[in-house]
GUTIBA-328687 format. One line per field, with one value per residue (C-alpha): chain; x negated, y negated, z negated. Coordinates in pm, whole numbers. Each point is the difference from the previous one (the first is absolute). Example, Ala and Ser with C-alpha at 12.3 -4.5 7.8 and 13.67 -1.06 7.14 Angstrom:
<sites>
ch <- [A; A] .
X <- [-1230; -137] .
Y <- [450; -344] .
Z <- [-780; 66] .
</sites>
This chain:
<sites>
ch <- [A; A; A; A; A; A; A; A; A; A; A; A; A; A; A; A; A; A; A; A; A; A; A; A; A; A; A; A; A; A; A; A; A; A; A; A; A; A; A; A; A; A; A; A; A; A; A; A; A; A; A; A; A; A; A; A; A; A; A; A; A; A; A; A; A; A; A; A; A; A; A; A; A; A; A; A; A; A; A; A; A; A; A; A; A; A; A; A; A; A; A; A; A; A; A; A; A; A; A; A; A; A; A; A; A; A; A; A; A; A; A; A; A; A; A; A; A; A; A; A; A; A; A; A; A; A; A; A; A; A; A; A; A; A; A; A; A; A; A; A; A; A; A; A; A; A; A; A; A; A; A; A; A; A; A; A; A; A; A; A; A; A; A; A; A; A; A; A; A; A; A; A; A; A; A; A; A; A; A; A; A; A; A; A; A; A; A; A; A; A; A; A; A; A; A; A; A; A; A; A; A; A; A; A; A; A; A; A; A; A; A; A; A; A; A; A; A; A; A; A; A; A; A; A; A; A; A; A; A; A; A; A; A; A; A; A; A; A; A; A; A; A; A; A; A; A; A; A; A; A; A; A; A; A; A; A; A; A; A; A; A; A; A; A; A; A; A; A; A; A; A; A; A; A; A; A; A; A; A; A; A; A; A; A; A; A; A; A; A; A; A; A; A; A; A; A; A; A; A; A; A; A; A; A; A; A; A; A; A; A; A; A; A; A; A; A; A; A; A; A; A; A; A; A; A; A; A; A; A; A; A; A; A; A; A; A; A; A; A; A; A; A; A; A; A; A; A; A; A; A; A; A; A; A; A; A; A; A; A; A; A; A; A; A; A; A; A; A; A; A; A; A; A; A; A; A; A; A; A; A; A; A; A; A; A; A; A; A; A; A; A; A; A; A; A; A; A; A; A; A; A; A; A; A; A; A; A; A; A; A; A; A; A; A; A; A; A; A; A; A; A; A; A; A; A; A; A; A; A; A; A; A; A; A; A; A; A; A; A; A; A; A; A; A] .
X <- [-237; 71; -315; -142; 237; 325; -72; -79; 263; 263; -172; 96; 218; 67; -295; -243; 196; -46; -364; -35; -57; -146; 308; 212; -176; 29; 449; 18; -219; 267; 292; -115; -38; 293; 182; -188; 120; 346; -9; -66; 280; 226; -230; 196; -181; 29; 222; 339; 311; 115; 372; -43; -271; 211; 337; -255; -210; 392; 68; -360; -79; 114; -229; -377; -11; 143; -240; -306; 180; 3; -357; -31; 173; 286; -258; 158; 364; -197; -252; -288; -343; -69; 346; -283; -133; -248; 182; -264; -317; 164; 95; -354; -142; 179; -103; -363; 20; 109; -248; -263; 80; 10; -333; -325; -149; 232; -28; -319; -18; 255; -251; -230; 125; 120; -181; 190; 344; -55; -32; 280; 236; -110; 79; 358; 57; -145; 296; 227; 16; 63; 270; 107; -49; 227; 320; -49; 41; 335; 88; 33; 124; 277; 91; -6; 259; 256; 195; -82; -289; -281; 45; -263; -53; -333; -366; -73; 243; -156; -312; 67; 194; -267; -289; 238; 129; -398; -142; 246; -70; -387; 71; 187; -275; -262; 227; 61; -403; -69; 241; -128; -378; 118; 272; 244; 109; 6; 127; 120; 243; 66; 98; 232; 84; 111; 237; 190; 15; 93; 338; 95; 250; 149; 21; 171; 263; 80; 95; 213; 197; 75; 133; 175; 170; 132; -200; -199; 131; -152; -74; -180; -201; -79; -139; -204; -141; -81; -93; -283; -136; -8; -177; -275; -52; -29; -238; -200; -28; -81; -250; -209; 23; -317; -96; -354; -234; -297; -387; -293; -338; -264; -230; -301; -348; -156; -404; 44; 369; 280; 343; 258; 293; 227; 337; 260; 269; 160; 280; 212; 313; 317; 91; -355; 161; 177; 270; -126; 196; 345; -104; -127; 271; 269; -120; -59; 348; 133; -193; 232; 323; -6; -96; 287; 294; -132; 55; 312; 166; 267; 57; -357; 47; 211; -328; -192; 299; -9; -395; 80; 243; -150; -341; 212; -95; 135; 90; -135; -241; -148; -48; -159; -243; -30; -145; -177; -199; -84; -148; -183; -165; -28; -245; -172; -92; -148; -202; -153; -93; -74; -281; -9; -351; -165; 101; -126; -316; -24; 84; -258; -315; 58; 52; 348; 239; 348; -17; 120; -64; -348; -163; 37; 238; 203; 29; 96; 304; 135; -6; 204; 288; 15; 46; 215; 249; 29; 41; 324; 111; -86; 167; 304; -31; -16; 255; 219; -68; 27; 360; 190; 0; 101; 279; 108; -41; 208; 301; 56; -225; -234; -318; -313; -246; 215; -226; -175; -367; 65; 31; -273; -240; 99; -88; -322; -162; 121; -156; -334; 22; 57; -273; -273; 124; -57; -333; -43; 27; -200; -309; 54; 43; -295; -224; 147; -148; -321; -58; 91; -204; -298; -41; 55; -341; -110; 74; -238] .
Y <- [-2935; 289; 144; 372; 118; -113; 139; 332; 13; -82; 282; 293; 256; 364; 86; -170; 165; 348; -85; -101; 330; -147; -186; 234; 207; -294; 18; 367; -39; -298; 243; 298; -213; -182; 377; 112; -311; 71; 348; -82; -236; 306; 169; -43; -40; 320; 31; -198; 73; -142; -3; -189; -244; -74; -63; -272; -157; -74; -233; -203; -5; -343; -171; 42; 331; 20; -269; 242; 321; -241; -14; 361; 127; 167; 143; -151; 103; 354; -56; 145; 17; -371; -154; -271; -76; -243; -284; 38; -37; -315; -101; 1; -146; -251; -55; 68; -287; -268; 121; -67; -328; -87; 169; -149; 385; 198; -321; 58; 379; -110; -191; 314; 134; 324; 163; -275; 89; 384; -104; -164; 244; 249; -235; -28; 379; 37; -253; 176; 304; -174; -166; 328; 192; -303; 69; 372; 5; -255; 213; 299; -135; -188; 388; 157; -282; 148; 249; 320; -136; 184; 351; 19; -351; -30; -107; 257; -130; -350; 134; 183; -292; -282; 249; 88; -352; -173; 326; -78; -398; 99; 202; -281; -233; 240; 111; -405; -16; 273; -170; -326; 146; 325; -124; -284; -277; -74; 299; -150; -196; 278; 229; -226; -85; 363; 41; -277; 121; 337; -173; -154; 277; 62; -390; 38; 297; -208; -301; 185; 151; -275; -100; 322; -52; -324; -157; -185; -164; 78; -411; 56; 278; -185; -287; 227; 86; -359; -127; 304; -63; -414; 73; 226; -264; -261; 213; 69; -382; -88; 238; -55; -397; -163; -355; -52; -245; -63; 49; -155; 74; -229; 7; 191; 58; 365; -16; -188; 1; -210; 174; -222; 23; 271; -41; 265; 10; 96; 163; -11; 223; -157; 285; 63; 206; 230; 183; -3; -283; 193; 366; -223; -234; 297; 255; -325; -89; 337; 139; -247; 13; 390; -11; -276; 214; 294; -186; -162; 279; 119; -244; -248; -406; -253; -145; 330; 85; -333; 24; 358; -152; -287; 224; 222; 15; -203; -283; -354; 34; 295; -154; -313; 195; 204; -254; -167; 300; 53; -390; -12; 367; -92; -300; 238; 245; -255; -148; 315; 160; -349; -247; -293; -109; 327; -92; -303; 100; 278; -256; -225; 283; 68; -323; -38; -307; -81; -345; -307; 131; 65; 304; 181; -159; -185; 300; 169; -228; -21; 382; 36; -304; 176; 355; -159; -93; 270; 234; -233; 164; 325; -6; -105; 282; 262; -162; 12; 380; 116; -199; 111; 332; -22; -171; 223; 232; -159; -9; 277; 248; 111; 196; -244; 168; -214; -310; -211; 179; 313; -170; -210; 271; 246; -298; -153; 362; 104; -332; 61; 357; -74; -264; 206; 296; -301; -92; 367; 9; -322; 161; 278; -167; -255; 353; 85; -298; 24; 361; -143; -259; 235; -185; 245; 198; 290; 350; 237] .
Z <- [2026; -218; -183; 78; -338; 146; 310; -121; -257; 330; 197; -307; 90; -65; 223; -232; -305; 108; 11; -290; -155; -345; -59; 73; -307; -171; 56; -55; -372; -95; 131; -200; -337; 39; 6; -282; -166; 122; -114; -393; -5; -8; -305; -296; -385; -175; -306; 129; 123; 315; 34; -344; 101; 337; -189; -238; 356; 95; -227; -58; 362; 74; -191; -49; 54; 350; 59; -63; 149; 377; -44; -120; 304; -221; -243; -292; 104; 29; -335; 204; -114; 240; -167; -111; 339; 59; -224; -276; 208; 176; -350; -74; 262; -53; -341; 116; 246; -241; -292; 295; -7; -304; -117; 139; -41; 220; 291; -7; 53; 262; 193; -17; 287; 74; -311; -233; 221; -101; -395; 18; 207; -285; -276; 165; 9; -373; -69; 233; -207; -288; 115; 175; -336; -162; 225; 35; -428; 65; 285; -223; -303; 216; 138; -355; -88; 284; -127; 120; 276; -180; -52; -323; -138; -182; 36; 268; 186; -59; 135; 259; 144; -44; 142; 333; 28; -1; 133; 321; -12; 34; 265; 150; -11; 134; 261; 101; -2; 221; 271; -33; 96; 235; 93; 168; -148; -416; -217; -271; 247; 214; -310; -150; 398; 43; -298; 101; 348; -151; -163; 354; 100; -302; 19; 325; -82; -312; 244; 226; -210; -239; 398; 79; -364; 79; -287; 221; 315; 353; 53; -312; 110; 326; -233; -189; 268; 181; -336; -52; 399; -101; -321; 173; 268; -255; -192; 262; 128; -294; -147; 361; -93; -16; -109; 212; -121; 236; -69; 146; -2; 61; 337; -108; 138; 43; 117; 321; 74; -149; -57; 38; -327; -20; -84; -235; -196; -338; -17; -303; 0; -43; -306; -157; -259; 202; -127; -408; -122; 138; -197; -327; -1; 29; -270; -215; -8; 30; -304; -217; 220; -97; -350; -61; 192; -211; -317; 120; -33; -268; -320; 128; -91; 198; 83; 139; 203; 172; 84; 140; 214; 138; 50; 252; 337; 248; -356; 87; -295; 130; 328; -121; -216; 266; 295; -349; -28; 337; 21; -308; 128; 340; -130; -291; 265; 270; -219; -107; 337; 153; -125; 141; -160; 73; 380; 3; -125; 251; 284; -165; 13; 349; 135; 50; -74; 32; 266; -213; -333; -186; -65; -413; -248; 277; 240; -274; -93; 344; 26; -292; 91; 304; -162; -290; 288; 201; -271; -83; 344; -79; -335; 134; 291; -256; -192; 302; 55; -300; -114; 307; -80; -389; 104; 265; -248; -328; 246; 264; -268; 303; -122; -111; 246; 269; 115; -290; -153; 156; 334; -75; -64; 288; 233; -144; -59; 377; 114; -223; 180; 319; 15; -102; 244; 248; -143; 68; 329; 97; -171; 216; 357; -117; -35; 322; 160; -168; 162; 379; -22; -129; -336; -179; 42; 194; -94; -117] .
</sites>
């Protein structure tokens, strides 16, 4: 028998939308920042020349920088004042996370609750801006080094360009925060969810006319195509996959009356770590993959030409380091956001065991063989997804925002999205049902 939340979740429709007048707020606010966020992309840094800096994106935009213009929306190819995006905050977040574990003061102010979660979201944008401040100085030293990019080279072009490049981040980040608590869904996702989205037509045009040209066949094109609709349907199989373990809870007695033991379950997602071990793994490998091709060039060693070449996309040594990266990440990650001790304790407090296996240190073990094993299938998943595409890529030379992370993120974030919109509207038809069946409370 289905429970009273499947039911109502079958009964939604666009009835129960259009009275949902709170979350339909709740969509507009996301809309409108999402624009505004849209809208910057196209403000350019003051001080450079853009036919020149568009004649220099040409030729580095294959390698670590077109990686951070597809999650910049084009605000790289552009050098607007959000060309940094949101990569330094989820740079230090990262870091953040696995300082947490390692020092016994920051887990503790983690266990504090939501006033130890607010120090440490402000220690991670204190070390957001310096990491922003970091690349905005590279950022404009790199554009002084193009001929004829900056119209007058100096230090107050150095400044100007680190305060407009963090001053834009921050804005970023406070923009992502304000639709996370007003709005739908996570911001940070949903920004970085909307440049890519923003790329998808010139994506598109690109596609069909390297058809129309001849340069890529119309069986290809077809393939493209069933390739990107299998890779969404795996992605969204597997990203719903859940490993359940089952809880009981002993019988237990309440004044007079004996309750008999209830029974739950755990559910451990197939890919914990979500789509971080594809973005790490690819600006790891691209960082060096650029640098080397840059050096490569003109009168560079035997040796450094070789590493440049084998380092090229779509090379088996860039693959292999490639789906490397993404399993030694996809295990760093899960083991950060997932504790298997802390759960067992939990389980332990309120009662809870896992049938078979004893409560604390054992409970603990099982959770994590059973985690270590399905995040072997989860690796390989995003290994899977992300491959396909580079190769697609290294021979027909279709655009990277087809299918691998950028795929991968569109569908997770419109998943996240989607389910909360849904968790949405049960709220409202369960306050429905509370005012019919006078529960509620008479008006005054």
């Amino acid at each position: 028998m289905a429970s009273a939340a499947e039911q109502l979740a079958r009964n939604l429709n666009f009835s129960t939308f259009a009275k949902a007048k709170a979350l339909q707020q709740r969509i507009w606010f996301t809309l409108g920042a999402l624009l505004v966020y849209r809208l910057g992309t196209y403000i350019p840094v003051p001080g450079i020349d853009p036919d020149a800096y568009a004649a220099t994106f040409q030729q580095a935009q294959q390698g670590v920088v077109g990686m951070f213009d597809m999650f910049a929306g084009g605000a790289v190819q552009r050098m607007a004042i959000f060309a940094l995006n949101l990569i330094p905050y989820i740079t230090a977040s990262i870091v953040v996370q696995v300082i947490t574990t390692a020092s016994p003061r920051l887990e503790a102010l983690k266990k504090e609750g939501e006033s130890g979660r607010r120090k440490l979201n402000q220690y991670t944008r204190y070390l957001a801006v310096v990491f922003c401040a970091i690349q905005a100085y590279g950022i404009a030293i790199g554009l002084e080094g193009s001929q004829g990019v900056v119209l007058n080279p100096g230090w107050f072009f150095r400044i100007s360009t680190v305060i407009t490049l963090v001053g834009g981040t921050m804005f970023l980040m406070w923009l992502g925060e304000q639709i996370t608590s007003r709005g739908v869904g996570n911001g940070i996702s949903l920004i970085i969810f909307a440049g890519i989205v923003a790329n998808l037509p010139g994506t598109i045009v690109q596609t069909l006319e390297l058809s129309r040209t001849g340069a890529l066949s119309t069986g290809w094109l077809f393939g493209i195509l069933a390739i990107a609709i299998v890779v969404i349907a795996v992605i969204v199989f597997f990203e719903r996959a859940q490993r359940r373990l089952l809880i009981q809870y002993p019988k237990r007695q309440v004044g007079n009356k004996m309750f008999q033991g209830d029974t739950s379950h755990l559910p451990l997602k197939l890919n914990t770590s979500g789509v971080i071990p594809v973005i790490f793994a690819s600006s790891l490998l691209l960082l060096p993959a650029t640098i080397a091709s840059f050096a490569a060039q003109g009168d560079a060693p035997q040796w450094l030409q070789v590493t440049a070449a084998l380092l090229g996309r779509g090379q088996p040594l860039y693959l292999f380091m490639y789906a490397a990266l993404i399993m030694f990440f996809a295990f760093f990650y899960t083991s950060i956001v997932f504790n298997p001790t802390d759960t067992a304790d939990n389980l332990k407090r309120s009662g809870g065991f896992i049938p078979g296996i004893r409560p604390g240190e054992r409970t603990a073990q099982h959770i994590d063989f059973v985690l270590s094993r399905i995040t072997v299938i989860g690796a390989l998943y995003l290994m899977v997804v992300a491959l396909i595409p580079e190769m697609i890529h290294s021979q027909l030379n279709v655009s990277q925002f087809i299918g691998g992370t950028s795929l991968l993120i569109m569908v997770t974030v419109t998943l996240d999205t989607v389910s909360q919109v849904q968790s949405h509207l049960i709220a409202q038809q369960y306050e429905g049902l509370v005012k019919k069946s006078r529960l509620g409370g008479r008006k005054r």
